[in-house]
C-alpha positions as MATLAB code, in Angstrom:
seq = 'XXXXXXXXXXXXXXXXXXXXXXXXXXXXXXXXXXXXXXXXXXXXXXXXXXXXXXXXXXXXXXXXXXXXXXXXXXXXXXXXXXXXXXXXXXXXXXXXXXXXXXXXXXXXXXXXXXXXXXXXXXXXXXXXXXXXXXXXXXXXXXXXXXXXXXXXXXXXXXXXXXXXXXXXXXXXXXXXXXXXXXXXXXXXXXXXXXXXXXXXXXXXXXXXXXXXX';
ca = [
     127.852   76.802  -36.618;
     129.962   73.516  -36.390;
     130.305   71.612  -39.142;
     131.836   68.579  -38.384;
     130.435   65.230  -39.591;
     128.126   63.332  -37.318;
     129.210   60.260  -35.663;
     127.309   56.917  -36.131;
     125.494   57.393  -33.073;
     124.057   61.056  -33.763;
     122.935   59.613  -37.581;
     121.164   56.968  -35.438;
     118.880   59.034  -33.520;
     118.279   62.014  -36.702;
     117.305   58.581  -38.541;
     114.848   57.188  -35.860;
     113.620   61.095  -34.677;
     112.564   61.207  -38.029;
     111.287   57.902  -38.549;
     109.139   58.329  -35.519;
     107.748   61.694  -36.785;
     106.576   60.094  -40.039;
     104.795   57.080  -38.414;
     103.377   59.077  -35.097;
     102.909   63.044  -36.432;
     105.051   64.271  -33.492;
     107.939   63.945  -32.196;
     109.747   61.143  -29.681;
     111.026   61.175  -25.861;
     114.061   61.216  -24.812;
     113.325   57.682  -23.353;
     111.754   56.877  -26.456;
     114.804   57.264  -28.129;
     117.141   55.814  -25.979;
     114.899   52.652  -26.234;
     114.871   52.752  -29.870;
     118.377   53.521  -30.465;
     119.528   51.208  -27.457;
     121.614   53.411  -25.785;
     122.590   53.056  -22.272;
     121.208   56.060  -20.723;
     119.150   59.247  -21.206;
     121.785   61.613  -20.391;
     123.326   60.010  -23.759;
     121.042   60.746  -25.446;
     120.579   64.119  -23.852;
     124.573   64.799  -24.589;
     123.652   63.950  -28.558;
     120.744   65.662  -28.943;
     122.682   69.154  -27.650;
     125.457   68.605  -30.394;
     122.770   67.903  -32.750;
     121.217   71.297  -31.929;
     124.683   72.862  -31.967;
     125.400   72.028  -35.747;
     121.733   72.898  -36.934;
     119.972   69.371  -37.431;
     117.628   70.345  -34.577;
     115.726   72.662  -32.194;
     114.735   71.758  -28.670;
     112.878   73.452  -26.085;
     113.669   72.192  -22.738;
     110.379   74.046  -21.258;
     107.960   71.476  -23.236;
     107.702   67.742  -23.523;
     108.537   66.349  -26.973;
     109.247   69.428  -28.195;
     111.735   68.368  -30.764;
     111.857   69.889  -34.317;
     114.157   69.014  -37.339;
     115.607   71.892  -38.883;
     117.988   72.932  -42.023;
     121.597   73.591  -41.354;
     123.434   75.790  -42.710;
     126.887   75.507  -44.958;
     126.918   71.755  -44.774;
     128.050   69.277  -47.844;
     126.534   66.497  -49.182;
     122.961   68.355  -49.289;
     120.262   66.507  -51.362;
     117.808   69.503  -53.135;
     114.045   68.715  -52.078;
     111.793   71.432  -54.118;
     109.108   73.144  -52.255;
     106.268   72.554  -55.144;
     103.376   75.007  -53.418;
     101.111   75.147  -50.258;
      99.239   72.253  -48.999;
      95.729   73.164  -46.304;
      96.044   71.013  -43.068;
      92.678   72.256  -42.627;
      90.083   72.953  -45.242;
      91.284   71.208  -48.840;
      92.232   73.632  -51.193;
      92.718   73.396  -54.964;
      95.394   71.459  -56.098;
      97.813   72.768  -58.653;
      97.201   71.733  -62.433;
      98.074   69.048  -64.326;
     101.969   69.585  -65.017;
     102.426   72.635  -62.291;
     104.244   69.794  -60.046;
     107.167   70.302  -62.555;
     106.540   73.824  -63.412;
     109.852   75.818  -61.366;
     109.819   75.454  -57.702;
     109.355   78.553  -55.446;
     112.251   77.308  -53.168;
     114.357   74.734  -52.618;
     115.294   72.987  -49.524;
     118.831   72.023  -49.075;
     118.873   68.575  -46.742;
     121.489   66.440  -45.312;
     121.913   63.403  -47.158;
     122.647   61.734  -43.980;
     119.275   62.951  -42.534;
     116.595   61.666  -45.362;
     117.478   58.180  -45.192;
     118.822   57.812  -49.238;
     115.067   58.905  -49.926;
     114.520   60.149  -53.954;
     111.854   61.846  -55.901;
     111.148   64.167  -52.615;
     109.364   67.135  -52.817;
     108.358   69.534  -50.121;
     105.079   71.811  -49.500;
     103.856   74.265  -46.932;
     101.028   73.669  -44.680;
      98.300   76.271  -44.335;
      95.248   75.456  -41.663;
      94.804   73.786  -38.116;
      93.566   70.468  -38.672;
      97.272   68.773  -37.742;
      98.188   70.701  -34.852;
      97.196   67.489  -32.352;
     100.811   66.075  -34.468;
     102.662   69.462  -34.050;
     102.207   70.311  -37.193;
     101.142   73.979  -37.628;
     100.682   76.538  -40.076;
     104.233   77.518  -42.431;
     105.832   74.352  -41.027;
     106.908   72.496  -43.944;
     106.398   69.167  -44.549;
     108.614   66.708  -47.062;
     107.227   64.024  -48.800;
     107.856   60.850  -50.842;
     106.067   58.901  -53.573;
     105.441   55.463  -51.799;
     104.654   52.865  -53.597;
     102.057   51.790  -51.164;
     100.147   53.348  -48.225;
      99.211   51.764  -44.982;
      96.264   52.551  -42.351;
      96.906   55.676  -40.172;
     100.219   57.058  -43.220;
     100.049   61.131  -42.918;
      99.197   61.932  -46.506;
      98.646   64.359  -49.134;
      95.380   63.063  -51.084;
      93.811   64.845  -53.831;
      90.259   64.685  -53.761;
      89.526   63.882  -57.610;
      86.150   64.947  -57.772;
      86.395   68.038  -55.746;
      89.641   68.583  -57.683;
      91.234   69.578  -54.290;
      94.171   68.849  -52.078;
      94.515   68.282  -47.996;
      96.755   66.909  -45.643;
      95.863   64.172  -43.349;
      95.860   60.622  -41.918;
      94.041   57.933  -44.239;
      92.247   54.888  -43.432;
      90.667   52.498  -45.614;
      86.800   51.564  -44.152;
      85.597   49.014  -46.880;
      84.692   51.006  -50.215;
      84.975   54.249  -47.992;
      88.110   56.440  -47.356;
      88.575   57.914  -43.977;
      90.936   61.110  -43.620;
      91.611   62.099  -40.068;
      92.482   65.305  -38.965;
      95.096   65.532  -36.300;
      92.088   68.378  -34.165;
      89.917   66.890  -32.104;
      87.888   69.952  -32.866;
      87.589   69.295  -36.644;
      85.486   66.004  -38.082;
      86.814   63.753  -40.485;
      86.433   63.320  -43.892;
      84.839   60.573  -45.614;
      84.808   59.652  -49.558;
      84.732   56.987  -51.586;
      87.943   55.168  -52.270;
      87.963   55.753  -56.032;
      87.880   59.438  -55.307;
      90.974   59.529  -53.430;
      95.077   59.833  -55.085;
      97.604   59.915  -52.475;
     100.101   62.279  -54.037;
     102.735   62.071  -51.077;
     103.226   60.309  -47.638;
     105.034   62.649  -45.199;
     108.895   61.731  -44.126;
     110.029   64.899  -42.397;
     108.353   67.932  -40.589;
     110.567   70.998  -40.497;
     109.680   73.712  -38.797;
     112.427   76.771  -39.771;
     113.349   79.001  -36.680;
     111.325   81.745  -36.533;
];
């Protein structure tokens, strides 16, 4: 695998592929990108996304639309650890770990470009088990990594814990008065709705990494 350091360009599209993946729950176009990292042409962007595939950062598959996933490479420097802390249901909640077990020692441990999560801290990674996301292309053993915002907006993907269920689940939130809407990404699955004092958004989602199988 290559390992030389990515030019300015290259950073700028990882950045915004990954930015656009966090705000929309699936990936960009090519146009889409060349729009958003004003570049001149799609084969640009094309010729950028292949070295980016060549040194690890990504996998493509040229037979579907979109189809754009951020991986892990291997043997590069500069790596920033992001714990993976446990499993996380995209579909029906499950129980969410103890008080203190988000500390306790991590199962694994990603190893991520620096370049690639923005100067992000405090991140922390879990796997998704369920269905409920796969409208975003997010499916079941993806992980996802996610930060500690200090605030969350209407339609964030988000890991809430459900206080008095005492349960965890991964989805889009929106506030509806005293009423919390959480939106799976299946339009065969129904939302959830709770009251907004039982809902603690543990993590908003800043990267989906799905590892070659």
């Amino acid at each position: 695998m290559a390992t030389r350091e990515l030019t300015a360009k290259q950073r700028r599209i990882l950045e915004f592929i990954r930015q656009f993946i966090a705000e929309h729950g699936y990936p960009p176009s090519i146009r889409q990108i060349q729009e958003g990292c004003g570049l001149s042409s799609t084969s640009v962007v094309d010729y950028n996304l292949r070295a980016l595939e060549q040194m690890g950062y990504i996998r493509r598959d040229r037979e579907v639309s979109r189809a754009i996933e951020l991986l892990m490479p291997g043997g590069r420097r500069r790596v920033v650890p992001v714990p993976v802390v446990g499993t996380i249901a995209a579909g029906r909640p499950i129980p969410v770990p103890e008080e203190g077990e988000w500390s306790a020692p991590w199962e694994e441990v990603l190893e991520l470009p620096e370049g690639l999560i923005g100067g992000k801290e405090g991140l922390f990674a879990v796997r998704v088990k369920g269905e409920s996301m796969v409208d975003a292309l997010i499916f079941e053993g993806d992980i996802v990594v996610l930060e500690r915002p200090p605030e969350v907006r209407d339609g964030d993907l988000v890991a809430v814990w459900l206080k008095g269920e005492g349960e965890v689940t991964l989805k889009k939130i929106y506030r509806e008065g005293e009423r919390v809407r959480l939106q799976p990404a299946n339009r065969a699955m129904e939302p959830i709705y709770t009251s907004a004092d039982n809902v603690e958004v543990q993590g908003r989602v800043v990267m989906v990494i799905r590892r070659p199988s």
